[in-house]
C-alpha positions in Angstrom: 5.7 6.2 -53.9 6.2 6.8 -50.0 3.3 9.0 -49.7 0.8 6.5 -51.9 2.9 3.6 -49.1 1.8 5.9 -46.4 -2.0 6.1 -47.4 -2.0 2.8 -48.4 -0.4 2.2 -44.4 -3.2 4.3 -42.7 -6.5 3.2 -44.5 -5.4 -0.2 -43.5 -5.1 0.4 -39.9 -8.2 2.1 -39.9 -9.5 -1.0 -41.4 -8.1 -3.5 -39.5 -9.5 -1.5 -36.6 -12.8 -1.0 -37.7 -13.2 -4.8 -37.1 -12.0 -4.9 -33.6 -15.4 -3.3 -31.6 -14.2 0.1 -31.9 -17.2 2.8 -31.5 -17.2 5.9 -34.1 -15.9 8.3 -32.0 -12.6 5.8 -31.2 -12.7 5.0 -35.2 -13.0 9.1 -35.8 -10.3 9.4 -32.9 -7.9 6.7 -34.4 -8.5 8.1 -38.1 -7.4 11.8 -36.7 -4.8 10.5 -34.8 -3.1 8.7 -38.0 -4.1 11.4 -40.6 -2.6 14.1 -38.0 1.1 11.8 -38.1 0.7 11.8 -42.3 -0.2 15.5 -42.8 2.5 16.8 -40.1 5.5 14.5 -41.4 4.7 15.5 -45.4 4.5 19.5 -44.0 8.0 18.8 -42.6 9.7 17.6 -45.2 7.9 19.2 -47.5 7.5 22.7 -46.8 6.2 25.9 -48.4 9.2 27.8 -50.1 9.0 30.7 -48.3 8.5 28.7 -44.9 11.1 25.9 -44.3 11.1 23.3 -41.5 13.8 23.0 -39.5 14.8 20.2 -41.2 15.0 21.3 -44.2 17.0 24.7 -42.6 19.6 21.9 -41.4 19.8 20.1 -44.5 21.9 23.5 -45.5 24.0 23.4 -42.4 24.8 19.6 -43.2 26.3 20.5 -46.5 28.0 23.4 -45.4 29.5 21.0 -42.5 30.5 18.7 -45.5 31.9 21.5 -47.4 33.8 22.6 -44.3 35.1 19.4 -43.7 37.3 19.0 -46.5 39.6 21.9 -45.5 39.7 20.8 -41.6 42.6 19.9 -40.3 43.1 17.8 -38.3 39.3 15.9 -39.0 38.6 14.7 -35.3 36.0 17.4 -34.7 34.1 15.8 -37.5 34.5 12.5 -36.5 33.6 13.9 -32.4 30.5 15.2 -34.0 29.8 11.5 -35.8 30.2 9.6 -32.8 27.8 12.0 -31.0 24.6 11.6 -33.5 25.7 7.7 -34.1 25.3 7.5 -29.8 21.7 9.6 -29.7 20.7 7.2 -32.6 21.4 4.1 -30.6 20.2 5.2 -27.4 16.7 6.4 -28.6 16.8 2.9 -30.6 17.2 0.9 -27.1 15.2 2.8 -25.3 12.0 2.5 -28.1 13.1 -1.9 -27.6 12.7 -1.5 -23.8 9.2 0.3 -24.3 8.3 -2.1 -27.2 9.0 -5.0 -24.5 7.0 -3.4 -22.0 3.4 -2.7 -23.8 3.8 -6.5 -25.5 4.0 -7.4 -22.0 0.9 -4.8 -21.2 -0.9 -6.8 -24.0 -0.8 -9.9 -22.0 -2.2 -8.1 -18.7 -5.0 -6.3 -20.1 -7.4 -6.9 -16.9 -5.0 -4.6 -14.5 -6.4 -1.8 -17.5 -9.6 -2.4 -17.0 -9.7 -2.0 -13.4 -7.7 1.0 -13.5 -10.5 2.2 -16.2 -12.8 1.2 -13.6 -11.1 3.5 -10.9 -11.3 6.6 -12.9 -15.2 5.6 -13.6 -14.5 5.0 -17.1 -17.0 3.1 -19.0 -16.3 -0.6 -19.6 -14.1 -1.6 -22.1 -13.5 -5.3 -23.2 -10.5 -6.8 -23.6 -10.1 -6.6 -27.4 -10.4 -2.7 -27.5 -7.6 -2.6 -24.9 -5.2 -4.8 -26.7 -6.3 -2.4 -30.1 -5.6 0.4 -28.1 -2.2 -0.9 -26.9 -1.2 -2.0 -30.6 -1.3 1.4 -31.8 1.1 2.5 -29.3 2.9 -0.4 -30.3 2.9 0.2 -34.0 4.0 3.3 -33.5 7.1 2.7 -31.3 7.9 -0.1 -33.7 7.8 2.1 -36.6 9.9 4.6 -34.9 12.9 1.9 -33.2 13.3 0.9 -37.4 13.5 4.8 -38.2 16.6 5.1 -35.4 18.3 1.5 -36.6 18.2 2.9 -40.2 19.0 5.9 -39.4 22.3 5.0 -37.2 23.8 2.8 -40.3 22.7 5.5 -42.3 25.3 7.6 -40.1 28.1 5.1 -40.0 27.9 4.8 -44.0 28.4 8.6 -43.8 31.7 8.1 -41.6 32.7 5.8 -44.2 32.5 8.3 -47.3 33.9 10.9 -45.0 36.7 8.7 -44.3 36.9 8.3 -48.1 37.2 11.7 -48.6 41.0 13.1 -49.8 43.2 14.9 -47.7 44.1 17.0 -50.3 41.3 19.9 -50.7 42.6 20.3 -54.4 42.1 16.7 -55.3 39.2 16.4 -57.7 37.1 14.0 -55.7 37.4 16.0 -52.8 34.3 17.5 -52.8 32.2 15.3 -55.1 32.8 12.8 -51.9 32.1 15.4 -49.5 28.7 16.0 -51.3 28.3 12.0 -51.2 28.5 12.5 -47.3 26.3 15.3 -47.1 23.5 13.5 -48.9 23.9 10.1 -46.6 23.6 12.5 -43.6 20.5 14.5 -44.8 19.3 10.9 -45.3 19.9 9.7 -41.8 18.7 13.0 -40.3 15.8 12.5 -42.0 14.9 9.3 -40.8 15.9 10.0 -37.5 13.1 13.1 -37.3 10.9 10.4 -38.3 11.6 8.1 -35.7 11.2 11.1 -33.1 7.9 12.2 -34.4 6.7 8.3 -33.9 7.5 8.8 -30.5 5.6 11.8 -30.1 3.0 10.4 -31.3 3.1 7.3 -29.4 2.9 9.6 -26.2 -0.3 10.6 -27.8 -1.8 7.4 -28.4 -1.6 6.9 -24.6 -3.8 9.4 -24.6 -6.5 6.7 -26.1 -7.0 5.2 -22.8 -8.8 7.6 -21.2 -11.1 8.0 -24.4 -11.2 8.8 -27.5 -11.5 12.8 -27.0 -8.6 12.5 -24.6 -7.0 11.0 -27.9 -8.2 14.1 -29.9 -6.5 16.6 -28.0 -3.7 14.7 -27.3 -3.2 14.2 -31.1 -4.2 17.8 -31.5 -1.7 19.4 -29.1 0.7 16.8 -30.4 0.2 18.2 -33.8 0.7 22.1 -32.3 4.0 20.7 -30.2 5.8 19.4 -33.4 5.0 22.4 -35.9 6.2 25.2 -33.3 9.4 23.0 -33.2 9.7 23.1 -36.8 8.1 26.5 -37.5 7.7 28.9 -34.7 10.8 28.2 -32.3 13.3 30.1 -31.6 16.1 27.9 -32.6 14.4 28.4 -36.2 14.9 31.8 -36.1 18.6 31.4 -35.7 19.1 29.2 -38.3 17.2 31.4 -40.1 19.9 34.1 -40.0 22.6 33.5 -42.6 21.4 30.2 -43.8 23.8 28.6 -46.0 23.0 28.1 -49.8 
């Protein structure tokens, strides 16, 4: 259902903005650019068997962590650790508000573009393509400031269940709750790498303004930033090494 959502998502931006004086090569540009954010984000979290994604390596780690936990004593580590991913959650969130502020504010001011356009002999643009071009950026940082709000209650239900879970290691819910917690985590994990790879891309998107090539490559090397992370880094290969099952 989230991938049909997701297609469903993209052909209509590519709609909308099919209407809004956009040449082929910006239309071709846009189209890569949100095809690029699809493909990357299903490789991610979907990834070949013998080739797992970071996040799916630290899926692993989480339930180990969960597993782990139930024996810790005393649990502030755990609850150290919480308050840490809880704090990155609401700073990206805040800081994706501020930016979100600042391009509907751009949106308004779309003349101050144009001359800039004009400085770096640009070809004219009208106003209309500018506020397109903006909205993307927009849509993109909107998209990810949800990902970190959902993700940072998704965290704080996690502290809950951990909170729930026995002292006792022998008590039979012990680790039937600890599982509970792992699951919520992988869950806000998840939609926290979501958020970031909106980001990433929104950095892209700038990209637009100097042209629709500029967006290509920007999308492109985008693309080649966010699958080294997740497949070719070295921080992969450690995890790598004595994964846990």
């Amino acid at each position: 259902m989230a991938t049909v959502d997701s297609l469903r998502y993209i052909y209509n931006m590519i709609d909308l903005f099919n209407t809004s004086n956009l040449g082929l090569t910006d239309t071709a540009a846009l189209a890569y650019l949100l095809i690029g954010w699809f493909s990357i984000g299903y490789l991610v979290e979907n990834p070949p068997a013998k080739r797992p994604s970071v996040a799916i390596l630290m899926n692993s780690y989480r339930r180990e962590w969960m597993r782990q936990f139930v024996t810790r004593q005393p649990r502030i580590f755990d609850a150290s650790v919480m308050d840490s991913l809880r704090q990155g959650t609401s700073f990206l969130a805040s800081a994706t508000m501020i930016a979100i502020g600042g391009g509907v504010a751009l949106i308004g001011n779309t003349d101050r573009l144009s001359d800039i356009a004009e400085d770096l002999t640009l070809s004219a643009t009208s106003a209309a393509v500018w506020e397109t071009k903006i909205i993307v950026v927009l849509l993109f940082l909107t998209n990810a400031f949800l990902k970190f709000v959902w993700s940072n209650r998704l965290f704080g239900y996690c502290a809950i269940v951990m909170a729930a879970v026995p002292n006792d290691p022998d008590d039979p819910l012990a680790y039937d709750r600890a599982a509970q917690a792992a699951a919520i985590n992988i869950a806000a994990a998840r939609s926290f790498n979501r958020g970031l790879r909106s980001v990433y891309f929104a950095l892209g998107a700038l990209a637009w303004v100097l042209g629709p090539e500029a967006l290509a490559l920007a999308t492109t090397a985008t693309l080649i930033v966010l699958w080294r992370r997740e497949f070719a880094s070295a921080s992969r290969r450690i995890l790598c090494q004595s994964t846990p099952k």
